[in-house]
ZAVO-532211 format. One record per atom (N, C-alpha, C, O): residue in one letter; atom name; x negated, y negated, z. Coordinates in steps of 0.05 Angstrom, whole numbers, plus 5000, padded with zeros to 4 digits. Layout:
@res=a&atom=CA&xx=X&yy=Y&zz=Z
...
# end
This chain:
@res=x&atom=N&xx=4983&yy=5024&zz=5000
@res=x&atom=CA&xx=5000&yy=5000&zz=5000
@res=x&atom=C&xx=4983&yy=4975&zz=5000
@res=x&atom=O&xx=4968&yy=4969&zz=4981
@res=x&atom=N&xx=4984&yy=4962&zz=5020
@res=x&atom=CA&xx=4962&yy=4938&zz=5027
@res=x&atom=C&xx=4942&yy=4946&zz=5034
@res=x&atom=O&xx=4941&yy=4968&zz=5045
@res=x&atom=N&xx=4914&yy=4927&zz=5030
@res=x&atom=CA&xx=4893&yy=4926&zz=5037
@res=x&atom=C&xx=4894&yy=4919&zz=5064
@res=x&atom=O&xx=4912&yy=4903&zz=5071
@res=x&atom=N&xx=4875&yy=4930&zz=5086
@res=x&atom=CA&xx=4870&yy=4916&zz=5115
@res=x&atom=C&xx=4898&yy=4908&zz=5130
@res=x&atom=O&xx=4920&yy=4906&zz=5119
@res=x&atom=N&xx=4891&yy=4904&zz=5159
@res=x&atom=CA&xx=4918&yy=4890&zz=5167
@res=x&atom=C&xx=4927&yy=4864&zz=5159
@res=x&atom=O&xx=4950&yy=4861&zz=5165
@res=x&atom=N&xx=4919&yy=4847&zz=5151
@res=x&atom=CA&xx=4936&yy=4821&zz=5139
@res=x&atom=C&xx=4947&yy=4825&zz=5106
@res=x&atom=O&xx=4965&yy=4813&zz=5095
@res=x&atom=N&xx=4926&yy=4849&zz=5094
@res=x&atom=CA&xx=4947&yy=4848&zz=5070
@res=x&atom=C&xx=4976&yy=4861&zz=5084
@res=x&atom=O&xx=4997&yy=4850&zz=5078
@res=x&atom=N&xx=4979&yy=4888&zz=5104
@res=x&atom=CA&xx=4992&yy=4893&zz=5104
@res=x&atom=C&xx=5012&yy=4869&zz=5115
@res=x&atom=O&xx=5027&yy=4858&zz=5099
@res=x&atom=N&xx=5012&yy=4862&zz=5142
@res=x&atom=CA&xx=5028&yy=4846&zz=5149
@res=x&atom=C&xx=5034&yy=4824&zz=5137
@res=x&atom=O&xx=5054&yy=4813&zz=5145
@res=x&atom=N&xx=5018&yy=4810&zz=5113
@res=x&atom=CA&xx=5035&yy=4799&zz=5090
@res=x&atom=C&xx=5057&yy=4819&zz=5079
@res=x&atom=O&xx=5081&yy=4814&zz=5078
@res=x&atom=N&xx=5048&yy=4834&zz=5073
@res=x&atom=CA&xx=5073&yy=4858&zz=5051
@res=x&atom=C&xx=5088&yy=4854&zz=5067
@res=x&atom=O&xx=5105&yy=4838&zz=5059
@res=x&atom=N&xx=5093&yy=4863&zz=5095
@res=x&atom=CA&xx=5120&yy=4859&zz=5113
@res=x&atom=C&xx=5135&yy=4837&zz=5112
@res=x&atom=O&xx=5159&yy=4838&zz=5107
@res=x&atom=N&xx=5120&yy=4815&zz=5119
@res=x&atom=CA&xx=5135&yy=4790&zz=5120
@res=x&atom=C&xx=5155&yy=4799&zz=5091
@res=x&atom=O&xx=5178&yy=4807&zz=5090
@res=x&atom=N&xx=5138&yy=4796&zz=5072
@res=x&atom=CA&xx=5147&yy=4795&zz=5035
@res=x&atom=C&xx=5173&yy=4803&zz=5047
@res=x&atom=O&xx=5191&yy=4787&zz=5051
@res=x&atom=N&xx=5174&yy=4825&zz=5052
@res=x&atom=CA&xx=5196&yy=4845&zz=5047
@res=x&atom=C&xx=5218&yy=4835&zz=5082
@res=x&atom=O&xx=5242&yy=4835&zz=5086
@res=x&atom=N&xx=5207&yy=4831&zz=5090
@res=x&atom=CA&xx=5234&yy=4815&zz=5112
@res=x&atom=C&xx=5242&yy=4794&zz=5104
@res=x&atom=O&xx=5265&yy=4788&zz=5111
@res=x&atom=N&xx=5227&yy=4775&zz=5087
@res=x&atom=CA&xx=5239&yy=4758&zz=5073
@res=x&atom=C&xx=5263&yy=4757&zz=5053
@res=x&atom=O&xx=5281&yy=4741&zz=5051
@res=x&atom=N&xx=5254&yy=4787&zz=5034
@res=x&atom=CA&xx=5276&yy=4791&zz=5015
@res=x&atom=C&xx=5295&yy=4797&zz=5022
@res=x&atom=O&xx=5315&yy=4788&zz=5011
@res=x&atom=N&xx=5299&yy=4817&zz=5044
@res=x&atom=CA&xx=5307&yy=4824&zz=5065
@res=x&atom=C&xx=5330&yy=4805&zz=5074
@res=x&atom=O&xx=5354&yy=4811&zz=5077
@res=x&atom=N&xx=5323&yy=4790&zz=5077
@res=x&atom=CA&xx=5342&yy=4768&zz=5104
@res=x&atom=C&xx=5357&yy=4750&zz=5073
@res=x&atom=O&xx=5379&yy=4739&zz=5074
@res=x&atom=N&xx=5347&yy=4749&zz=5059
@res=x&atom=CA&xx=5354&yy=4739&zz=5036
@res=x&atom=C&xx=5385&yy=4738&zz=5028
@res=x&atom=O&xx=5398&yy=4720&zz=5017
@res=x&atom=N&xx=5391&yy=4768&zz=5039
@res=x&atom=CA&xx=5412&yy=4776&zz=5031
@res=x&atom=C&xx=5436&yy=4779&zz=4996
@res=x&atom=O&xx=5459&yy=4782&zz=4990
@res=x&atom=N&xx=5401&yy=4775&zz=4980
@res=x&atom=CA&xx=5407&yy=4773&zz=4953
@res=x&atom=C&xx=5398&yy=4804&zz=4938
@res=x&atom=O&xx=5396&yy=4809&zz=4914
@res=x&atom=N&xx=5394&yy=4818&zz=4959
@res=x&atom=CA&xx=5384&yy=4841&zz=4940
@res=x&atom=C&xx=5407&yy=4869&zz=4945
@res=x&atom=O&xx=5421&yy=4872&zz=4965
@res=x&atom=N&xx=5406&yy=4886&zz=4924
@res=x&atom=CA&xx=5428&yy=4903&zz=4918
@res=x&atom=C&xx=5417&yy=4931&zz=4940
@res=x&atom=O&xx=5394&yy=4936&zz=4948
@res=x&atom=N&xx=5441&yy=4942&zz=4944
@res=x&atom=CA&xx=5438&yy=4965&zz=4964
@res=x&atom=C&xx=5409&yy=4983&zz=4959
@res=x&atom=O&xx=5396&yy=4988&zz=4979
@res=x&atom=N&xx=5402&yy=4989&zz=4940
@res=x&atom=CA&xx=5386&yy=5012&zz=4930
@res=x&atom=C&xx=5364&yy=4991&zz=4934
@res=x&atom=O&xx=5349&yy=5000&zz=4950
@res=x&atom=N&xx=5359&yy=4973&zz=4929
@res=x&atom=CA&xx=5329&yy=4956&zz=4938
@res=x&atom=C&xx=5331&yy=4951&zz=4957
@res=x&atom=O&xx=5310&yy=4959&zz=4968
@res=x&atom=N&xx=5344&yy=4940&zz=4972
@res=x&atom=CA&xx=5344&yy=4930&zz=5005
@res=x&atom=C&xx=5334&yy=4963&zz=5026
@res=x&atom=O&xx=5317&yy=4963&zz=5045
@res=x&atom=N&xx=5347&yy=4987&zz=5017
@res=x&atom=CA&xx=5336&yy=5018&zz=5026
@res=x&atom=C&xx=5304&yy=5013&zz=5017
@res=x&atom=O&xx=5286&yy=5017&zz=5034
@res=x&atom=N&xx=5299&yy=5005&zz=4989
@res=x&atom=CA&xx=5271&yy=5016&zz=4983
@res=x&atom=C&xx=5253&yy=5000&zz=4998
@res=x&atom=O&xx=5233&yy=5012&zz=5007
@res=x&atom=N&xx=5255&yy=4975&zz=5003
@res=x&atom=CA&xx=5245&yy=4952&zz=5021
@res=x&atom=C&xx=5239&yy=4954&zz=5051
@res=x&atom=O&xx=5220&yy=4947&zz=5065
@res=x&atom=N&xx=5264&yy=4965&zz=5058
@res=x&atom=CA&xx=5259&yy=4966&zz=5086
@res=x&atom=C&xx=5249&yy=4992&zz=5095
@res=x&atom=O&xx=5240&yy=4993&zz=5118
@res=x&atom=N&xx=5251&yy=5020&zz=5075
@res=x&atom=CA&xx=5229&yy=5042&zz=5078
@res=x&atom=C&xx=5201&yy=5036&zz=5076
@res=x&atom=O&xx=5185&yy=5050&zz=5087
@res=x&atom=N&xx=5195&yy=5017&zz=5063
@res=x&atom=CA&xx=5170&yy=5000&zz=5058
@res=x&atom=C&xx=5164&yy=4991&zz=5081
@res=x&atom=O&xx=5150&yy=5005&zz=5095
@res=x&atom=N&xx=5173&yy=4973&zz=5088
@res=x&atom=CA&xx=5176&yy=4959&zz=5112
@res=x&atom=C&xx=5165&yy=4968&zz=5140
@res=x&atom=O&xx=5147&yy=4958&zz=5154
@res=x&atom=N&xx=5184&yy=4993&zz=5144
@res=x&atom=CA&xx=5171&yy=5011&zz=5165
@res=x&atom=C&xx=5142&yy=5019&zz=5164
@res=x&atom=O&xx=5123&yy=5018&zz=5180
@res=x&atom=N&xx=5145&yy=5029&zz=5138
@res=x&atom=CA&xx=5108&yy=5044&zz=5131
@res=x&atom=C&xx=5092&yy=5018&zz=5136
@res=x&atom=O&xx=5073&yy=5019&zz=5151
@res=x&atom=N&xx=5100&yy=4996&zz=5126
@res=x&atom=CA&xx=5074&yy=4980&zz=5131
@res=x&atom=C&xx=5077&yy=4971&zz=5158
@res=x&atom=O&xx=5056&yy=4965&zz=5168
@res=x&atom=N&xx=5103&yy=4966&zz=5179
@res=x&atom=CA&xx=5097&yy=4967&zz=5207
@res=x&atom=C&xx=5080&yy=4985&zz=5224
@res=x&atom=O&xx=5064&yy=4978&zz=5242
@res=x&atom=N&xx=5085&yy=5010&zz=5215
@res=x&atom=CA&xx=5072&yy=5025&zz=5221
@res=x&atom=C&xx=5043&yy=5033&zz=5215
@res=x&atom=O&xx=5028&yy=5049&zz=5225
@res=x&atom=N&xx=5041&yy=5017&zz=5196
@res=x&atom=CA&xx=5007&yy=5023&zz=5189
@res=x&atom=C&xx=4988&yy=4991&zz=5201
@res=x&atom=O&xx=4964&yy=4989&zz=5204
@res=x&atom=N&xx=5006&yy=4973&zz=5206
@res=x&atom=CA&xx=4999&yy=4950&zz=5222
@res=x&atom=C&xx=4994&yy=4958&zz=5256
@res=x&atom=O&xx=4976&yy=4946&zz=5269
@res=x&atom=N&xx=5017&yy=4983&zz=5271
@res=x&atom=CA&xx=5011&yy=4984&zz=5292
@res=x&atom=C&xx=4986&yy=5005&zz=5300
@res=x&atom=O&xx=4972&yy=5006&zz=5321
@res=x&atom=N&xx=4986&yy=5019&zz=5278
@res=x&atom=CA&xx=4958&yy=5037&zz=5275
@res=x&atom=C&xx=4927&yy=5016&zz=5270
@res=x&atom=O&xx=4911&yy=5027&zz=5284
@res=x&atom=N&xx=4920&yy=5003&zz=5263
@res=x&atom=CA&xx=4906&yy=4987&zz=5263
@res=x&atom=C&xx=4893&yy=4974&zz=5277
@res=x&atom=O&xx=4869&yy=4970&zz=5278
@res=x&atom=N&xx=4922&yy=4960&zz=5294
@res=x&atom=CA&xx=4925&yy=4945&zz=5322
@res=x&atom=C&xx=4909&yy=4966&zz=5352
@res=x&atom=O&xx=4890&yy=4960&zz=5367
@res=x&atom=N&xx=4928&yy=4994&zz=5351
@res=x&atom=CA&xx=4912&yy=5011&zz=5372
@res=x&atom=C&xx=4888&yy=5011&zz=5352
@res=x&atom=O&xx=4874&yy=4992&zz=5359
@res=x&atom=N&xx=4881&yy=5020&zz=5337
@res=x&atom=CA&xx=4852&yy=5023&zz=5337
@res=x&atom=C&xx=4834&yy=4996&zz=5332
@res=x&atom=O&xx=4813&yy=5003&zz=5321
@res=x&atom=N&xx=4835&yy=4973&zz=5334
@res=x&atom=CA&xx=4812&yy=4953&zz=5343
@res=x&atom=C&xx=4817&yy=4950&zz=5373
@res=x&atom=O&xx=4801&yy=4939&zz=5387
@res=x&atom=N&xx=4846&yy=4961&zz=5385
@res=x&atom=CA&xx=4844&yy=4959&zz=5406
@res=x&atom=C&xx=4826&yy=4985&zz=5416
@res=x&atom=O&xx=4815&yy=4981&zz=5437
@res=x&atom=N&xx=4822&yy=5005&zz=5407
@res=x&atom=CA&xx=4815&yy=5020&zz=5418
@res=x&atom=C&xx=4779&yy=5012&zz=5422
@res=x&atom=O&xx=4771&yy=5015&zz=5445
@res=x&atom=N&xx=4761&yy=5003&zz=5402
@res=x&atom=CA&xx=4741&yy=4990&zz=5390
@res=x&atom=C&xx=4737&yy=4966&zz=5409
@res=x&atom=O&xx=4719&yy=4969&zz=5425
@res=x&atom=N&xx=4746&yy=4950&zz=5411
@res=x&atom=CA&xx=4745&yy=4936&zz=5436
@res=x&atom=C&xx=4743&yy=4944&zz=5463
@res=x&atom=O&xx=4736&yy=4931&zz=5484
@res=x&atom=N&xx=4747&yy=4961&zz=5461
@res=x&atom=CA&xx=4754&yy=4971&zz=5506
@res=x&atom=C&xx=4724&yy=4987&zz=5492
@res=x&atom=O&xx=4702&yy=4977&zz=5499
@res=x&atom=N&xx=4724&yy=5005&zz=5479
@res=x&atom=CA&xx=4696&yy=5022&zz=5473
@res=x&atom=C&xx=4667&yy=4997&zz=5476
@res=x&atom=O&xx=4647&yy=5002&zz=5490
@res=x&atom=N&xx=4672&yy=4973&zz=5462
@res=x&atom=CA&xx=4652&yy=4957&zz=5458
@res=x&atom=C&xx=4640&yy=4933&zz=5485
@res=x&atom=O&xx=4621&yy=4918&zz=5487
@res=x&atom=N&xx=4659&yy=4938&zz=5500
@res=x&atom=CA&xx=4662&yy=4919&zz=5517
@res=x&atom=C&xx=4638&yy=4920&zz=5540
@res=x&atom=O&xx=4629&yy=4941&zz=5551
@res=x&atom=N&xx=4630&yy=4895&zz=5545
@res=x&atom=CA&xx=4606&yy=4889&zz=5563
@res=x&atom=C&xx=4611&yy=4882&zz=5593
@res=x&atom=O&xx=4615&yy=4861&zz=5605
@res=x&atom=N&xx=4610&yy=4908&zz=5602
@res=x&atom=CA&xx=4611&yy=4911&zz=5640
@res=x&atom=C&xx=4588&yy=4902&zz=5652
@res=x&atom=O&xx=4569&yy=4891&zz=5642
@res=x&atom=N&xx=4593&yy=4910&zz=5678
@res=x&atom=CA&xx=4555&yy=4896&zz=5694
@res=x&atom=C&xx=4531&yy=4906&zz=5690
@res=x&atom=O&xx=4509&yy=4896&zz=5696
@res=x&atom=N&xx=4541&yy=4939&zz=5674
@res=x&atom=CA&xx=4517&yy=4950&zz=5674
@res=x&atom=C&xx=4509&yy=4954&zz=5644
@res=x&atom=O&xx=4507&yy=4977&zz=5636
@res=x&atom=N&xx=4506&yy=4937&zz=5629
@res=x&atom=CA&xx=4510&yy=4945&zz=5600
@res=x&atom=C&xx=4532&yy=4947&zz=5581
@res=x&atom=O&xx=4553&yy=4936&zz=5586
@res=x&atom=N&xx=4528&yy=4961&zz=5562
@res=x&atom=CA&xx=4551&yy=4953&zz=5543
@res=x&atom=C&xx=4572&yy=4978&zz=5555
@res=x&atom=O&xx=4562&yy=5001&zz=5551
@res=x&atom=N&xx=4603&yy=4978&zz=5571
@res=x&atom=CA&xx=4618&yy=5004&zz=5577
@res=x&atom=C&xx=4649&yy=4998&zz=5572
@res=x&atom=O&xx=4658&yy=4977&zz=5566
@res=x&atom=N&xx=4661&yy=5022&zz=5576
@res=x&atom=CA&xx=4685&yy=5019&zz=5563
@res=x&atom=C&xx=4699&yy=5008&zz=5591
@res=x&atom=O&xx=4697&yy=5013&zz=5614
@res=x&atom=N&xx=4712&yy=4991&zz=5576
@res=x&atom=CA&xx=4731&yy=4967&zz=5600
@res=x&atom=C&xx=4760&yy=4968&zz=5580
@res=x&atom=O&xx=4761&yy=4958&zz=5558
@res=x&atom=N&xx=4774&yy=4976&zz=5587
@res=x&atom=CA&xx=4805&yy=4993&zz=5581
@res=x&atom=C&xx=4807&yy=4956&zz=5579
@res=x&atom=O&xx=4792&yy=4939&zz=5590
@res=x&atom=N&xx=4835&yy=4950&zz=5557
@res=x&atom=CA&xx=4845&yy=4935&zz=5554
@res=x&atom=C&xx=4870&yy=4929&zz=5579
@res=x&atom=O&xx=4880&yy=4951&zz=5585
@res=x&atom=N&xx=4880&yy=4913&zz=5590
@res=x&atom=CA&xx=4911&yy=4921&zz=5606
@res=x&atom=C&xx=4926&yy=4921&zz=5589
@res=x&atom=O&xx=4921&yy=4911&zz=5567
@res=x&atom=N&xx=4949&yy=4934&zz=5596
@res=x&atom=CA&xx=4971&yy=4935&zz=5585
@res=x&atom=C&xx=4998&yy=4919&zz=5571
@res=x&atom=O&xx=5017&yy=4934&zz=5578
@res=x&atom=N&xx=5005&yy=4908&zz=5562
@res=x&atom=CA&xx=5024&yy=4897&zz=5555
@res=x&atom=C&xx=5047&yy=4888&zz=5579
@res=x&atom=O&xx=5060&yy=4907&zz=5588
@res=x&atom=N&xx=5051&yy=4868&zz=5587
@res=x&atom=CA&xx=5070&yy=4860&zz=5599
@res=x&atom=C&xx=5098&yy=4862&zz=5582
@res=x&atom=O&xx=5097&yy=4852&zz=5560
@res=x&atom=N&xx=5124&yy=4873&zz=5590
@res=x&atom=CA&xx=5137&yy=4885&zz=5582
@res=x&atom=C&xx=5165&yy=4848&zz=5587
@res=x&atom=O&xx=5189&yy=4850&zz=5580
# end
């Protein structure tokens, strides 16, 4: 689909845009928003893994150690 996470999360926007539009016919608005998901989904895969890359890279007292990100406030 898209390149990297900002191509993808451009494609998303695209497509929530056409989306909300409310100018597109049943059978495209399905193909769009199956799109849609995949590239959400390939944006939240991304997301855990620089998150994951970050907590691995992270600089504690004793050198470079893994320092877990917190969690999301809900």
């Amino acid at each position: 689909m898209a390149d990297g996470f900002e191509g993808s999360l451009a494609a998303l926007e695209e497509r929530v845009r056409k989306l909300e539009s409310g100018d597109v016919p049943l059978e495209d608005a399905l193909k769009l928003f199956e799109e849609g998901v995949e590239l959400a989904r390939s944006c939240h895969e991304q997301l855990e893994a620089a998150e994951e890359r970050v907590a691995a890279l992270s600089r504690g007292t004793s050198g470079i150690e893994e320092t877990p990100l917190p969690e999301p406030q809900d």
